[in-house]
LUMMAR-612899 format. One record per residue (C-alpha): residue number from 1; x, y, z. Coordinates in steps of 0.1 Angstrom, whole numbers. Layout:
N
SITE  nr  east north    up
SITE NUM     X     Y     Z
...
END
This chain:
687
SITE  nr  east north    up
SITE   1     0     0     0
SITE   2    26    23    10
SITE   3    46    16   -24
SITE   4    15    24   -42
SITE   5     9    56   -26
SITE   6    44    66   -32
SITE   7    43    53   -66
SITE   8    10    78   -69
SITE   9    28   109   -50
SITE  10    60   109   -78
SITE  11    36   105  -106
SITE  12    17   132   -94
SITE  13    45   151   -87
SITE  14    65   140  -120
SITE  15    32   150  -141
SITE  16    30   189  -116
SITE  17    67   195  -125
SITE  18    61   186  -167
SITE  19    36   207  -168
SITE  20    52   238  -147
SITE  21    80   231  -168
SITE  22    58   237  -201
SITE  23    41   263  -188
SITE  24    73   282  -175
SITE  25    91   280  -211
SITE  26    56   294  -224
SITE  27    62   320  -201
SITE  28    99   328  -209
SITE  29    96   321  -245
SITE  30    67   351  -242
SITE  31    95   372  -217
SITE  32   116   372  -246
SITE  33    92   391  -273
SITE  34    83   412  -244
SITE  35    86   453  -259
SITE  36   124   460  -255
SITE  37   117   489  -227
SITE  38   145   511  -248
SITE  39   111   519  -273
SITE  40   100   538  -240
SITE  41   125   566  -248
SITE  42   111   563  -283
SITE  43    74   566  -271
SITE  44    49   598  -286
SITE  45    20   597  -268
SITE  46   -12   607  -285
SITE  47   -13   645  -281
SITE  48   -42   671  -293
SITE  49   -34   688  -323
SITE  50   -45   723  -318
SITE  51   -57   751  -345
SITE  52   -57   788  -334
SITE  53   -70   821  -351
SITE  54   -47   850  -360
SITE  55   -53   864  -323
SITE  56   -38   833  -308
SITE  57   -74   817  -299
SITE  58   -81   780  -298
SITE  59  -108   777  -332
SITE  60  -102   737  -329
SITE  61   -89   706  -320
SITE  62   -79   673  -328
SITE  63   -79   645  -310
SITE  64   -83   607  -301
SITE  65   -68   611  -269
SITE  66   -75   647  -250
SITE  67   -41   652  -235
SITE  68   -16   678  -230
SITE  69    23   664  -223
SITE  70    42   682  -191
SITE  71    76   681  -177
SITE  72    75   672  -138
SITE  73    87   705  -132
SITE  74    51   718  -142
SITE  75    28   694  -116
SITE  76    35   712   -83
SITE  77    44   688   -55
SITE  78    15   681   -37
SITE  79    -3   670   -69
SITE  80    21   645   -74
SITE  81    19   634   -36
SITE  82   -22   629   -39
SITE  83   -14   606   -68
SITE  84    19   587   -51
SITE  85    -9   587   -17
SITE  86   -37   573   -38
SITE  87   -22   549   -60
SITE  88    16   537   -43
SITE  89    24   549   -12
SITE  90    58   530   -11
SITE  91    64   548   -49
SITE  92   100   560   -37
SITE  93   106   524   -12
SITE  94   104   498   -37
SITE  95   124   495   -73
SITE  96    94   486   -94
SITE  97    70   460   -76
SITE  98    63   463   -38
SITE  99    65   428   -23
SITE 100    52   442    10
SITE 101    20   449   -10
SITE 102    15   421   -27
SITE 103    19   398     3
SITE 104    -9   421    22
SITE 105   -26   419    -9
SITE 106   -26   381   -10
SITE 107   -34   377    25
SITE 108   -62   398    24
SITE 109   -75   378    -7
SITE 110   -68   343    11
SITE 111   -86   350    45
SITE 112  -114   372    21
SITE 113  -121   340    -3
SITE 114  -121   372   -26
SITE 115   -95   389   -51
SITE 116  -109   427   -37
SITE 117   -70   436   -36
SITE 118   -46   453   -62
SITE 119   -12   456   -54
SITE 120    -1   471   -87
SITE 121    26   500   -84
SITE 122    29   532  -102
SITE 123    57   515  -126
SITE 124    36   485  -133
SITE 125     5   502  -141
SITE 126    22   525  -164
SITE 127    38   494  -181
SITE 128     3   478  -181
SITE 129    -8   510  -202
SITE 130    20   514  -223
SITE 131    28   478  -235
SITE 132    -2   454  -219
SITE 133   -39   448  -217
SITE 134   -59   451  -188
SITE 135   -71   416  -189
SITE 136   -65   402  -153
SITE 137   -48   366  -160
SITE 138   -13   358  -139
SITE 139     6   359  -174
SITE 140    -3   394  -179
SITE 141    13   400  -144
SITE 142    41   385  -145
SITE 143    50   402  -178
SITE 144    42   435  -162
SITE 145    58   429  -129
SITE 146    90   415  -153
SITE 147    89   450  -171
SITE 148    83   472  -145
SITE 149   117   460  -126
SITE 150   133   469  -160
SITE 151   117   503  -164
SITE 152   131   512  -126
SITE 153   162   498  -135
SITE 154   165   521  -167
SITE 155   146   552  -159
SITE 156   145   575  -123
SITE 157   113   578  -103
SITE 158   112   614  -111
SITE 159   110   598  -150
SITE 160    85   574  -144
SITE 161    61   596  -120
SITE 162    62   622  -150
SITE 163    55   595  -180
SITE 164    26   580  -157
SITE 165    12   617  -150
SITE 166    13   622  -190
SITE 167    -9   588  -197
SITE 168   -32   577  -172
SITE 169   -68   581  -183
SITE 170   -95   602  -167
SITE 171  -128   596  -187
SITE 172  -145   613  -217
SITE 173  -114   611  -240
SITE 174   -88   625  -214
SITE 175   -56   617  -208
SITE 176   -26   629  -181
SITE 177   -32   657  -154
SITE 178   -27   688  -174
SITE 179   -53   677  -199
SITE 180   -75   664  -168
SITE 181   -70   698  -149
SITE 182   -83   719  -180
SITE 183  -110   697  -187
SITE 184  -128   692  -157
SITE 185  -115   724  -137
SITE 186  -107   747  -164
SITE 187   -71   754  -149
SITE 188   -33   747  -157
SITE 189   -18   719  -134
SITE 190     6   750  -121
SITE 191   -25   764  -109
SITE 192   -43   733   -87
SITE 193   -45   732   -48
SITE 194   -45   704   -27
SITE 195   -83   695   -30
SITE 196   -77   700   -63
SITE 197   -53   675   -69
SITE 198   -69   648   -46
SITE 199   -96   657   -66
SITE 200   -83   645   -99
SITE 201   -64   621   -81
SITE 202   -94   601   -73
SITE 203  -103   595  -109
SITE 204   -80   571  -129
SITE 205   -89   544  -101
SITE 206  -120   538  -123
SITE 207  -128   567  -143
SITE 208  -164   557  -150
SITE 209  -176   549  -108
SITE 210  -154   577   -97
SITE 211  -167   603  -127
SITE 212  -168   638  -121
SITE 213  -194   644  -145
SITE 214  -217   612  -141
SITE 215  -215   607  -100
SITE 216  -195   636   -87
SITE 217  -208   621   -51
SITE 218  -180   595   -54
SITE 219  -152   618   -66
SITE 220  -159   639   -33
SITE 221  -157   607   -12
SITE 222  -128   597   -30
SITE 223  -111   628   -23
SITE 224  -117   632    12
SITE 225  -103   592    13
SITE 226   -70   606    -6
SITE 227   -67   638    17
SITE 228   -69   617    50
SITE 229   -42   597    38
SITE 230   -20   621    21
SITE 231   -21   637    61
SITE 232   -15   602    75
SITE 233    15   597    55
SITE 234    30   632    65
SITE 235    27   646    30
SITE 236     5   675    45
SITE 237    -2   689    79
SITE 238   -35   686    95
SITE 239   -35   728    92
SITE 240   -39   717    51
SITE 241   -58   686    57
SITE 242   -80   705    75
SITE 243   -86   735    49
SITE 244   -88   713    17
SITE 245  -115   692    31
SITE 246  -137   722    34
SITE 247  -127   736     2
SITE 248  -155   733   -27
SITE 249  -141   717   -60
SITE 250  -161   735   -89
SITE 251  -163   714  -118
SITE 252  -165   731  -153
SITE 253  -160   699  -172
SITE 254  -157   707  -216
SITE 255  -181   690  -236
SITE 256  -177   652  -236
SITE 257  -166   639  -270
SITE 258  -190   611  -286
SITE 259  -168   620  -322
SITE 260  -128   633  -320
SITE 261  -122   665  -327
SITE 262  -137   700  -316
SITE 263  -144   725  -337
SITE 264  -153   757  -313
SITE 265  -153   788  -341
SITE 266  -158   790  -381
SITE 267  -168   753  -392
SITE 268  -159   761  -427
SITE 269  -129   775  -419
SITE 270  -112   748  -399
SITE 271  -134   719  -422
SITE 272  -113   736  -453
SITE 273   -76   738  -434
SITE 274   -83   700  -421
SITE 275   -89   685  -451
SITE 276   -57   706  -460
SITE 277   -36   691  -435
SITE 278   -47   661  -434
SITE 279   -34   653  -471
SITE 280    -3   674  -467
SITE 281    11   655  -431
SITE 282   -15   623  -433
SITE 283   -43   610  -409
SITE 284   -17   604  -381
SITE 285     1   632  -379
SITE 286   -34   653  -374
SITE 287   -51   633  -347
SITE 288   -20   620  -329
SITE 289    10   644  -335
SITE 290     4   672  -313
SITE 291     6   696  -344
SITE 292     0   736  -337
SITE 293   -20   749  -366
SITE 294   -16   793  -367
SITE 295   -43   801  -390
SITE 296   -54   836  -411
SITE 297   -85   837  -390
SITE 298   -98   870  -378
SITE 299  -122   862  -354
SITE 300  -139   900  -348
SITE 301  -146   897  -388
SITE 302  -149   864  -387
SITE 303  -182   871  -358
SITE 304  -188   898  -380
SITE 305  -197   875  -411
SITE 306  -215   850  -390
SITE 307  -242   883  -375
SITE 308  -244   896  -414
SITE 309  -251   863  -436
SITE 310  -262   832  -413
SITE 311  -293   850  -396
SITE 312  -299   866  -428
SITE 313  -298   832  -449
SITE 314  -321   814  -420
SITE 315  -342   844  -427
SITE 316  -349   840  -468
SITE 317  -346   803  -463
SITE 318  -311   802  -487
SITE 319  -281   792  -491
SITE 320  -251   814  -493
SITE 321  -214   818  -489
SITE 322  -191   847  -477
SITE 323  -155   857  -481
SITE 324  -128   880  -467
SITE 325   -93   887  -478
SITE 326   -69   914  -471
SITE 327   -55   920  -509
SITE 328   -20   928  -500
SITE 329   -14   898  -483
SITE 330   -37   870  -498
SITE 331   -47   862  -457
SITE 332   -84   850  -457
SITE 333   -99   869  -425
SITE 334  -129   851  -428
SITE 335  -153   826  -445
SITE 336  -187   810  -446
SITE 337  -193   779  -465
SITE 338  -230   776  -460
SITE 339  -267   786  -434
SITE 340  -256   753  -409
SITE 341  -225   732  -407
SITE 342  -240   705  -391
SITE 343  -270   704  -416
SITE 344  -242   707  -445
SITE 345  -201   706  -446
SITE 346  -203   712  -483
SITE 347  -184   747  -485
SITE 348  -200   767  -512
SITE 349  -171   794  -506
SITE 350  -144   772  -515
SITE 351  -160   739  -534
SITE 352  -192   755  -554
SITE 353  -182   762  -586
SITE 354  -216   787  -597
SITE 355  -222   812  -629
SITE 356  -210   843  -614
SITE 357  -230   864  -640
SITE 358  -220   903  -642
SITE 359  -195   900  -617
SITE 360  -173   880  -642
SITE 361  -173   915  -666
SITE 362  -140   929  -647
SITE 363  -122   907  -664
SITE 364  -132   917  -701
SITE 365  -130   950  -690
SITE 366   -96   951  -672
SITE 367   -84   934  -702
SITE 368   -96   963  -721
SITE 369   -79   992  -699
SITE 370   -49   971  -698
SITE 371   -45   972  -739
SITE 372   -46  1009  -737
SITE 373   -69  1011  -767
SITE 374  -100  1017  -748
SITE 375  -107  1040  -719
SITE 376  -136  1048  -694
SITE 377  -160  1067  -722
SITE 378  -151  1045  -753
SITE 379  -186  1048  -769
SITE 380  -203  1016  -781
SITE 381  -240  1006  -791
SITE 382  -263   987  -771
SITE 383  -287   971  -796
SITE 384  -302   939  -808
SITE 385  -276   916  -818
SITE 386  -278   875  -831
SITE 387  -252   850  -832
SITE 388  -257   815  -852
SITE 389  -253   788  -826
SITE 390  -264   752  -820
SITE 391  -267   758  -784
SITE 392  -304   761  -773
SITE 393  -316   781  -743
SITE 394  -289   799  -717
SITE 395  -281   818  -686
SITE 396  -290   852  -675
SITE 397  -294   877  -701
SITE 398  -294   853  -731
SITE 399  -325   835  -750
SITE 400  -323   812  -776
SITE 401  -343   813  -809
SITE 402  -355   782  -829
SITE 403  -321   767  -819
SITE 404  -304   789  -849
SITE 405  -295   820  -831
SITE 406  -282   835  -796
SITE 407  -301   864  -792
SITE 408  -282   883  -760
SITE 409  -306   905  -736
SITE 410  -301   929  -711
SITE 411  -317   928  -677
SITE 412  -342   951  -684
SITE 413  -354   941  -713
SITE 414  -349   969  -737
SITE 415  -317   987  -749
SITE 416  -297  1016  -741
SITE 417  -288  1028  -779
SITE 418  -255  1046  -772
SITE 419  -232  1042  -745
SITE 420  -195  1044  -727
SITE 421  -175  1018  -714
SITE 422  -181  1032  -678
SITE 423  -218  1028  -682
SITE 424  -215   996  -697
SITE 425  -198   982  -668
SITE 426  -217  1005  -637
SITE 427  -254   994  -653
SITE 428  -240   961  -662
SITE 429  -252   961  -697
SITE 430  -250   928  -710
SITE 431  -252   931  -753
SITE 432  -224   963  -752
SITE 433  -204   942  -733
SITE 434  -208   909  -754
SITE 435  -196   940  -781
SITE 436  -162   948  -760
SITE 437  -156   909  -761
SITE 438  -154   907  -792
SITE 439  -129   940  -798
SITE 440  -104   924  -769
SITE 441  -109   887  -783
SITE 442  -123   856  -760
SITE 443   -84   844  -759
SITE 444   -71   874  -742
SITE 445  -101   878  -718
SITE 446   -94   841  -708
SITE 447   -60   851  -704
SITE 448   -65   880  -678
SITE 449   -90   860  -660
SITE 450   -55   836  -654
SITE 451   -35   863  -642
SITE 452   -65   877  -622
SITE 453   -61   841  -600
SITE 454   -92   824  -617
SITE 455   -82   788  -626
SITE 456  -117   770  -631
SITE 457  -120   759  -665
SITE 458  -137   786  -688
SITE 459  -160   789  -717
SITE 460  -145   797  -752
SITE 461  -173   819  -761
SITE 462  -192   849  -763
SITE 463  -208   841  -734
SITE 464  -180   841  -710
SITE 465  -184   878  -701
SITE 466  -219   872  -688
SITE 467  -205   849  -665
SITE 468  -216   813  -675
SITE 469  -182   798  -663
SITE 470  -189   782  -632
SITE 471  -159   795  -607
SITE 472  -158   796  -572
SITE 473  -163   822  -550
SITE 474  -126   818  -537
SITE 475  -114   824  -572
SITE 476  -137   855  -578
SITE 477  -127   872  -545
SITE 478   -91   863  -553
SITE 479   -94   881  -592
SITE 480  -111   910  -573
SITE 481   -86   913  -552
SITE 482   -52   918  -571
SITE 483   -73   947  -589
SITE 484   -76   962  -551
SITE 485   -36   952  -549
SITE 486   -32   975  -578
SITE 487   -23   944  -600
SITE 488    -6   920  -574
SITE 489   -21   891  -572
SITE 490   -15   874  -542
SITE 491   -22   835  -532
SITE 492   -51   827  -509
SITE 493   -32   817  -477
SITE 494   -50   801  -447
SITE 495   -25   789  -428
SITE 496     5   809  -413
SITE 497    25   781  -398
SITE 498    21   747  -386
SITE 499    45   733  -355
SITE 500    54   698  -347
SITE 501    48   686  -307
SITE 502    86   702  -306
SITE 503    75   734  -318
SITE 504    99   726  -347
SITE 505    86   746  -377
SITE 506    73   719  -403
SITE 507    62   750  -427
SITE 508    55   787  -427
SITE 509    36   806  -451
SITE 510    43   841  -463
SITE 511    27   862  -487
SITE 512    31   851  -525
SITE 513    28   880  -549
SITE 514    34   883  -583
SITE 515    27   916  -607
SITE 516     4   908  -634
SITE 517   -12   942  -639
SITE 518    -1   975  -646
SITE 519   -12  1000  -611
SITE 520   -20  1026  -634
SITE 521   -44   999  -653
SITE 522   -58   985  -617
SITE 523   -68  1020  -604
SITE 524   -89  1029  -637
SITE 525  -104   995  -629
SITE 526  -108  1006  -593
SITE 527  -122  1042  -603
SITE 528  -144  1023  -628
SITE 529  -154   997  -599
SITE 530  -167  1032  -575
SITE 531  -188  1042  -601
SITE 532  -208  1009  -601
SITE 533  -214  1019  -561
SITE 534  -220  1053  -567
SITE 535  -237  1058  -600
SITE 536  -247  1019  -609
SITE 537  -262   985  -597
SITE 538  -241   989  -562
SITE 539  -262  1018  -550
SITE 540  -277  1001  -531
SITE 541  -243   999  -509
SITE 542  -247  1038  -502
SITE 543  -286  1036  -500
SITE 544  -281  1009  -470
SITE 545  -257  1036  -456
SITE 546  -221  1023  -457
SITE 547  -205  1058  -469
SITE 548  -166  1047  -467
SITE 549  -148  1046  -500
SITE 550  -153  1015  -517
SITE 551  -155   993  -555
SITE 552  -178   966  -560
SITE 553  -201   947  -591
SITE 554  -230   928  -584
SITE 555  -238   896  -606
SITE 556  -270   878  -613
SITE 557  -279   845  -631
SITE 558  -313   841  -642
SITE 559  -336   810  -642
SITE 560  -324   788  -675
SITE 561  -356   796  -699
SITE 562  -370   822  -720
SITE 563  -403   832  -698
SITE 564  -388   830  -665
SITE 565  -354   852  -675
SITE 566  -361   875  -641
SITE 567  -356   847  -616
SITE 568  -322   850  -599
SITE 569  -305   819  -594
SITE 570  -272   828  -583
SITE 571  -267   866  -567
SITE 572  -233   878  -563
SITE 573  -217   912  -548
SITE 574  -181   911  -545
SITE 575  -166   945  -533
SITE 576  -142   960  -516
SITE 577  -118   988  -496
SITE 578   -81  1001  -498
SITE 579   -75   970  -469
SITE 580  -104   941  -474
SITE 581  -121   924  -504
SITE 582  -157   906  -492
SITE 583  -174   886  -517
SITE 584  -214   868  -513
SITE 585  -228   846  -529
SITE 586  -269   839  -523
SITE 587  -285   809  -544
SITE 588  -298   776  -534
SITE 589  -280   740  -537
SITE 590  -305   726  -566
SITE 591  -305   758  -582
SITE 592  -341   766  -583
SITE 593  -348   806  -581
SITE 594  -346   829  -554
SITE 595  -381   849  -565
SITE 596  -389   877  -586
SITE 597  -364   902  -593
SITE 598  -341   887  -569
SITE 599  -309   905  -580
SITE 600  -272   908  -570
SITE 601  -276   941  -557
SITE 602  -313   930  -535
SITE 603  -296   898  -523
SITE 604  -263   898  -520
SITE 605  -255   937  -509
SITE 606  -273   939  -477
SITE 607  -251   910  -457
SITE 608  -222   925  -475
SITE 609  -226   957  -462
SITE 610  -237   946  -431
SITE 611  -203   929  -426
SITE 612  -179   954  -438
SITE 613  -198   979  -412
SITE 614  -190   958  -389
SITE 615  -158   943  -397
SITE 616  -144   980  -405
SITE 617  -163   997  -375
SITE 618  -131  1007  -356
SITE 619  -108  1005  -391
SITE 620   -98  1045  -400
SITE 621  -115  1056  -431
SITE 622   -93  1052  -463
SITE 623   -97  1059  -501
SITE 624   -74  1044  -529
SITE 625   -44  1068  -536
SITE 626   -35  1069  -572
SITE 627    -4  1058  -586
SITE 628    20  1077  -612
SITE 629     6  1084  -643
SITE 630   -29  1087  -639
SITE 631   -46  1115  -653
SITE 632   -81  1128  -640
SITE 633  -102  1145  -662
SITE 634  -135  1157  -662
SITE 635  -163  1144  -683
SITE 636  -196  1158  -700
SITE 637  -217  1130  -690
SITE 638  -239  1132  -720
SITE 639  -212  1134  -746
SITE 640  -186  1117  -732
SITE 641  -162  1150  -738
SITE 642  -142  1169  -720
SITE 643  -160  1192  -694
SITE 644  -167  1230  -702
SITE 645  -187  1254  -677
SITE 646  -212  1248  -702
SITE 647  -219  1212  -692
SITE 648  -250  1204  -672
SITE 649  -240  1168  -656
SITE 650  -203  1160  -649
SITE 651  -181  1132  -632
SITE 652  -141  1129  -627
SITE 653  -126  1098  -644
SITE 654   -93  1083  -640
SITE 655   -76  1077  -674
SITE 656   -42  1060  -683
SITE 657   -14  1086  -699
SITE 658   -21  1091  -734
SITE 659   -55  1080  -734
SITE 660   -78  1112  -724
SITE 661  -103  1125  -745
SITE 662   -90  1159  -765
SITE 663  -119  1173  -773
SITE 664  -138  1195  -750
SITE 665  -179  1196  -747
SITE 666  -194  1225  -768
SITE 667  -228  1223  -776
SITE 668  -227  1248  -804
SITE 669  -205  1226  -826
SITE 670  -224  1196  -831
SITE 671  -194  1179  -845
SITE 672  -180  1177  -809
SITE 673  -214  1158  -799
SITE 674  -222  1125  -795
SITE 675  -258  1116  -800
SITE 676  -276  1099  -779
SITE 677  -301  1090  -798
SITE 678  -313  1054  -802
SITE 679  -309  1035  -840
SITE 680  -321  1002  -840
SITE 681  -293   972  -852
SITE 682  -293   939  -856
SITE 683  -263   922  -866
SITE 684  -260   883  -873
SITE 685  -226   867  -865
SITE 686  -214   834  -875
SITE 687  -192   813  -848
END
């Protein structure tokens, strides 16, 4: 019997040592493709990549994990002692695992029947986060128990209490104290008290139970758990144990995150620069890297825009965009893509490519100036006029007839017989100016709409200068603006500079000019541009009383068909000062009308004017000085001639050297008159 039993003990005991033995080389075999703890020196946290306007405000972030990285020397001492007190007393005693611990621990468990007790260190619970799971099996403790003794081997307790304070986790996205401290307590960590920091200490235990947010109740008895202890252990008197348990903790958590990312001013704005930056440095770089985004953002215009045009869309029930530049730089101050971000992130400012109708007509014009072989009262007609096409129908101002002919229009329905250039362009007559297209040619008017910044493709036709090229209202504002740069053009630039987690410079962004334009040729366009506001379909701007010196052009796009030609589509007003260009756009996404008689200047100038009042309200008053070799003259408005005391109606013109009228305005010679009178014309054109 005795042999038997003893046979049976070294069987059993033959049989327990084979299969510690298997399972112990499992475990070393999985010691040895344990992380090499070197890759610790190597290790970027997840860090919030942060945008910010051109004042130095925070616009936006990005983020998977909320957190902000500090050196030790930040945390002031007695956070750090509410952490060592609530989570390892012993933190500076042992060199990685605290036996002394674990054997309480295990006793506690044993005479318990329970496994109530953790006995996990600082160092092993940031191991656990940085390399492990949190499953609770004995393999995943041994590893971390293995790595923490290497981490304390390698690394000082100063080093490990500063990488744990950087990546413990506190609930709703938010990671280390700094981050935890801003978030819940809207502070710096330089800035916490002791009741404070027991406060926050009391979290990461389990940041769900011991939620500020969800059961604040447990966070307070948590605290006052940490406090006693942090007095017990001689970390604080009782004088401070005694004043931070009566001190009230007022929690101003941010907005818990069920997406990444916050986007706190201009949706638009920050949509357009993401999508930017997220192609240019890829997905991780942007959510993980820490990056610092300085952006071109003006937030007083960029509030400014928002009181002008969104209120004013909800109103109408449109859509609508809005831009702002300064022209000497190319810095976009401010931008709307659209009535609600979160109802739409399509960005009509920067993505909608729409007919810009009238408004396209600087370009044919400035083309004209800039030959020198026209000037401000170059007569024309304004009459009927028919082109042989195959295309049927049309945009704004334009009718088609038995699918043989293009029959232009104007607006109003009727013609103005005789006319200058300047009236042309101020009443935005549509045929005379279908006439100046022709004189400057479709090839060189496509050509100045290049250097003007306009890159969308563009029609080869005599349509082009009524604006049936879809652009967008980027590119517009952009053309407008190197004639307010007196023929600089300058790149759109949102961005200033972007910064790695370093605050290594990964790119900076200055302004990008290039002369394409004459000045002199850019200030008759400019002079031309103030008598749209003054005399023509920008009155409205003076009617709604914005008196400062300014250039503008409205642009409407009528309802595709030949009995509905007076239903706006697509209002534009793009205008401008010596120091900002503003451009809106009105219209609706499927491109049905607006209503009757819903024109650039009724639809698009109020918000524009609006938001220059506002965006200029504390901006000194400024008017356009002229450059060298300009020549102002005054003109007989009915003749077009050189002013004489005789002359009833006058205005001052700005005209490039060598291209001033010489006659002057005497009605007694009728030679020196130019008749007004209207002679009907029609003129068929082959294409």
């Amino acid at each position: 019997m005795m042999r038997i039993r003893t046979s049976l003990t070294y069987v059993f005991l033959t049989c327990l040592f084979i299969i510690l033995g298997v399972k112990g080389g499992y475990y070393l075999l999985d010691l040895y493709e344990l992380p090499q703890i070197e890759q610790i020196g190597e290790y970027q946290p997840n860090l919030i990549t942060t945008m910010y306007s051109q004042e130095g405000e925070v616009i936006a972030e990005f983020f998977l994990e909320r957190r902000e990285v500090v050196l030790l020397s930040r945390v002031p001492p007695e956070v750090q002692l509410a952490f060592i007190a609530a989570e390892d007393q012993r933190f500076y005693q042992h060199r990685g695992i605290d036996i002394r611990r674990i054997a309480k621990a295990a006793w506690i468990d044993l005479i318990t029947w329970s496994r109530a007790q953790g006995a996990s260190t600082i160092t092993q619970q940031l191991t656990r986060n940085l390399f492990l799971t949190q499953e609770k099996t004995l393999e995943r403790k041994i590893k971390e128990a293995f790595l923490a003794l290497q981490i304390e081997r390698k690394y000082s307790k100063d080093e490990v209490l500063e990488m744990y304070l950087n990546q413990i986790y506190f609930g709703n996205g938010v990671y280390g104290v700094a981050e935890a401290a801003s978030f819940y307590l809207n502070k710096k960590v330089e800035k916490l008290n002791i009741a404070e920091a027991a406060f926050l200490a009391a979290i990461p235990k389990n940041p769900s139970l011991y939620s500020p947010v969800r059961y604040p109740e447990n966070t307070h008895q948590r605290k006052k758990f940490i406090l006693r202890k942090m007095f017990q252990l001689g970390f604080i008197s009782q004088e401070k144990w005694e004043q931070a348990k009566d001190f009230t903790i007022k929690v101003t958590p941010g907005m818990p995150k069920k997406e990444i990312g916050n986007i706190y001013q201009a949706p638009y704005f920050v949509e357009w620069i993401r999508q930017q930056i997220n192609e240019k440095y890829g997905y991780d770089r942007l959510w993980r890297g820490g990056l610092k985004i300085y952006t071109t953002l003006n937030l007083s215009m960029q509030r400014a825009a928002e009181e002008a045009l969104i209120d004013y869309l909800k109103e109408k029930n449109f859509q609508g965009a809005l831009i702002a530049t300064d022209p000497h730089t190319g810095y976009v101050k401010a931008l709307i893509g659209g009535r609600n971000f979160e109802e739409s992130q399509f960005n009509r400012a920067t993505q909608a490519h729409r007919q810009t109708g009238s408004a396209f007509k600087i370009v044919t014009y400035t083309a004209a100036i800039d030959t020198g072989k026209f000037n401000p009262v170059t007569p024309f007609y304004d009459g009927p006029i028919a082109f042989r096409t195959k295309r049927q129908g049309g945009s704004s101002g334009q009718i088609g007839l038995k699918g043989k002919y293009w029959i232009p229009l104007n607006y109003e329905k009727h013609f103005w017989g005789n006319v200058f250039l300047w009236e042309m362009l101020a009443h935005s007559i549509n045929v005379s100016s279908i006439r100046l297209l022709q004189k400057v040619g479709i090839g060189t008017t496509i050509e100045y709409a290049r250097k003007l910044g306009i890159e969308s493709p563009l029609s080869r036709d005599l349509t082009l200068t009524l604006g049936t090229s879809g652009v967008t209202l980027l590119e517009i504002v952009r053309a407008y603006s190197t004639i307010a740069n007196y023929g600089i053009r300058t790149k759109p630039i949102f961005v200033q500079r972007v910064e790695d987690r370093q605050g290594t410079i990964l790119e900076e962004n200055f302004p990008q000019a290039k002369i394409v334009l004459s000045p002199q040729s850019a200030f008759v366009m400019i002079d031309l541009l103030k008598k749209v506001v003054d005399n023509g379909t920008g009155r409205r701007v003076r009617w709604m009383g914005f008196e400062r010196p300014c250039c503008g052009k409205t642009g409407t796009v009528g309802w595709p068909k030949e009995q509905e030609t007076n239903k706006t589509i697509d209002a534009w007003f793009i205008g401008f000062t010596p120091d900002l260009v503003a451009g809106v756009w009105i219209g609706k996404d499927d491109a049905t009308p607006l209503g009757e008689h819903m024109t650039g200047s009724k639809a698009a100038i109020p918000p524009w004017v609006e938001f220059m009042k506002k965006a200029l309200k504390e901006k000194p008053i400024k008017d356009f000085p002229s450059p060298r070799e300009i020549v102002f003259r005054e003109i007989d408005i009915e003749t077009g001639l050189l002013a004489t005391p005789k002359s009833e109606d006058t205005l001052w013109f700005a005209f490039l050297k060598g291209t001033t009228p010489e006659k002057y305005h005497n009605y007694p010679e009728k030679e020196d008159t130019y008749t007004r009178e209207f002679k009907p014309y029609f003129h068929l054109s082959l294409r």
